[in-house]
C-alpha positions as CSV (number, residue, x, y, z in Angstrom):
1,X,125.1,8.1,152.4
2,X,125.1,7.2,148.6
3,X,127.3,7.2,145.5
4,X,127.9,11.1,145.8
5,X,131.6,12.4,144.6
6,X,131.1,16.5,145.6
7,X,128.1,18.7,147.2
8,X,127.6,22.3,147.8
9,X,129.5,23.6,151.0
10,X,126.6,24.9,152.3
11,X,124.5,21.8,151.7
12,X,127.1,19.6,153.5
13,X,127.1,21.6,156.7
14,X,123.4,21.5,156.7
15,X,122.8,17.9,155.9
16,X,125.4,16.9,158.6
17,X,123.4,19.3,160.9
18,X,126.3,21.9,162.0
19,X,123.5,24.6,161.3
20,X,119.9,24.3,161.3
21,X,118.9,26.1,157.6
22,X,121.1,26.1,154.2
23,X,120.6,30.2,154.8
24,X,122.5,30.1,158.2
25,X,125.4,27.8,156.7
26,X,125.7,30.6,154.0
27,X,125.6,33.7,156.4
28,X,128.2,31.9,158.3
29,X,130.4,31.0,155.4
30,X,130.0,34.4,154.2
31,X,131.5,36.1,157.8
32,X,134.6,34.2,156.7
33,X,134.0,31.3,159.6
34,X,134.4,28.3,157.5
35,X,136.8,27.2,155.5
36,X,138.1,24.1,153.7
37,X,141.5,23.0,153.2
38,X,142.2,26.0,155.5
39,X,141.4,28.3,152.3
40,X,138.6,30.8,152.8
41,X,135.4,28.6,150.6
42,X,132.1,30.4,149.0
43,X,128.9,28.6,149.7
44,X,129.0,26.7,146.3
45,X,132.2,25.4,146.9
46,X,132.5,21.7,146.4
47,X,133.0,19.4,149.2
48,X,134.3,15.8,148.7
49,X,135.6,13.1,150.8
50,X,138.6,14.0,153.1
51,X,138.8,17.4,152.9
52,X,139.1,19.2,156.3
53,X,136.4,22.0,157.1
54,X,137.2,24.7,160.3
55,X,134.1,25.9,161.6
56,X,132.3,27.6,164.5
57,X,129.4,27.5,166.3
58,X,129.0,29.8,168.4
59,X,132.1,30.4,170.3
60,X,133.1,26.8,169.6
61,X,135.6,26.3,167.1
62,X,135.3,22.8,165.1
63,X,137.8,21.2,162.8
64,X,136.5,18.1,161.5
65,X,137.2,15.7,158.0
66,X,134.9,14.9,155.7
67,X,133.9,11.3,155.7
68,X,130.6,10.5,153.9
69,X,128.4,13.1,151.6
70,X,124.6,12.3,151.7
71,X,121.9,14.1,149.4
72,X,119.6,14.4,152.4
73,X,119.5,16.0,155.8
74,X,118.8,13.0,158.3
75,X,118.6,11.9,161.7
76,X,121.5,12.9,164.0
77,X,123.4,9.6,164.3
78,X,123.1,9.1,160.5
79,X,124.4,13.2,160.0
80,X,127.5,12.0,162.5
81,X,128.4,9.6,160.3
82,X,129.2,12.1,157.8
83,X,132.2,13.2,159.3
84,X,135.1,13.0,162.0
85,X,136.1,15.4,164.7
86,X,139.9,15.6,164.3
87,X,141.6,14.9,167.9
88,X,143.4,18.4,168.4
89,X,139.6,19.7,167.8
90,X,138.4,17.4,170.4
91,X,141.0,18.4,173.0
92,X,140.2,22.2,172.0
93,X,136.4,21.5,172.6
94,X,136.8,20.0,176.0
95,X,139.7,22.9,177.3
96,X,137.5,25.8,176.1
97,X,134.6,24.3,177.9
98,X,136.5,23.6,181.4
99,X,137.6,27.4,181.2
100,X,133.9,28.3,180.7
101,X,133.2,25.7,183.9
102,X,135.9,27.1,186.1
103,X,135.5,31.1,185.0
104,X,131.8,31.4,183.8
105,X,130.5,34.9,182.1
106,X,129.6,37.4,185.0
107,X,126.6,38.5,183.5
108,X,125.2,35.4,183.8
109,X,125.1,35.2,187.6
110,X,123.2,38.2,186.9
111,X,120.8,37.4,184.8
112,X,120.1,34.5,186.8
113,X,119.6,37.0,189.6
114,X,117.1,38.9,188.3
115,X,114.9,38.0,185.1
116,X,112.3,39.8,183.3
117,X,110.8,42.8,184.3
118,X,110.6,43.7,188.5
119,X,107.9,42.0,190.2
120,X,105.1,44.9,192.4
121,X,107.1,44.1,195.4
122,X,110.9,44.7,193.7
123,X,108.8,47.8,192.2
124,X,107.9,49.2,195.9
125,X,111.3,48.7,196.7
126,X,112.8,50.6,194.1
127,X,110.0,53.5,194.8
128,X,110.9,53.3,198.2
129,X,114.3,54.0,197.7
130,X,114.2,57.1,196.1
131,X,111.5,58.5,198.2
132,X,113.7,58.2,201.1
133,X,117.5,58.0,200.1
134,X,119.1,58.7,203.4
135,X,117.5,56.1,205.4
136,X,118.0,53.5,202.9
137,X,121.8,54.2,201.8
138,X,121.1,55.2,198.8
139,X,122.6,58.3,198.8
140,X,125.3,57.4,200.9
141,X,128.1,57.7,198.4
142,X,131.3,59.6,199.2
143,X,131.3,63.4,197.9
144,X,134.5,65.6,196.7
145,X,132.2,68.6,197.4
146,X,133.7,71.5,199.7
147,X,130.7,71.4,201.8
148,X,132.2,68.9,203.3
């Protein structure tokens, strides 16, 4: 951290590594998901000491104040000293992430299930299937049909 008074938004957010490129700090500021002072801020807006920036990564929303400006992108623990999580943030974080613990996305137990393309034997299986639909349920749907 040095003798700094005001940096470029976009520079801030990438020096105290809340995105991984200045480009993706400026496509995010651009979709309206930062702001400072809770006014909507342009990528060249100046950042100073102990003003509040609302952000989101991801689905994780972020409210954190200003406490250091540095000219440099850095290590991690140095880029944490560049600001402070506020505590309504904090409590935020940690509630959103015990709802995603307790009700996790359904496609995910999905995709977990099957990834990537079907193996030969999951291939076979599916052939088999439609070959023969009667002895494998497959066609065992009910029918509104007057055949019936």
């Amino acid at each position: 951290m040095s003798e700094i008074d005001s940096m470029r938004l976009d520079k801030w957010l990438w020096c105290a590594r809340f995105y991984k490129t200045r480009s993706l700090a400026v496509d995010e500021i651009g979709k309206g998901r930062v702001t400072v002072n809770k006014a909507n801020a342009k990528a060249s807006r100046e950042v100073r000491v102990g003003d509040t920036i609302d952000l989101r990564q991801g689905n994780v929303p972020r409210e954190v104040v200003v406490r250091g400006l540095s000219g440099m992108r850095g290590p991690a623990p140095v880029a944490q000293q560049l600001y402070e999580e506020t505590p309504q943030s904090l409590a935020l974080r940690a509630e959103l992430a015990e709802q995603r613990r307790l009700a996790p996305e359904p496609s995910a137990a999905l995709a977990a299930l099957h990834t990537g393309r079907p193996t030969k034997r999951d291939r076979r299986d599916i052939d088999r299937l439609r070959k023969d639909p009667a002895s494998s349920g497959w066609g065992d749907r009910w029918s509104a049909s007057i055949d019936d």
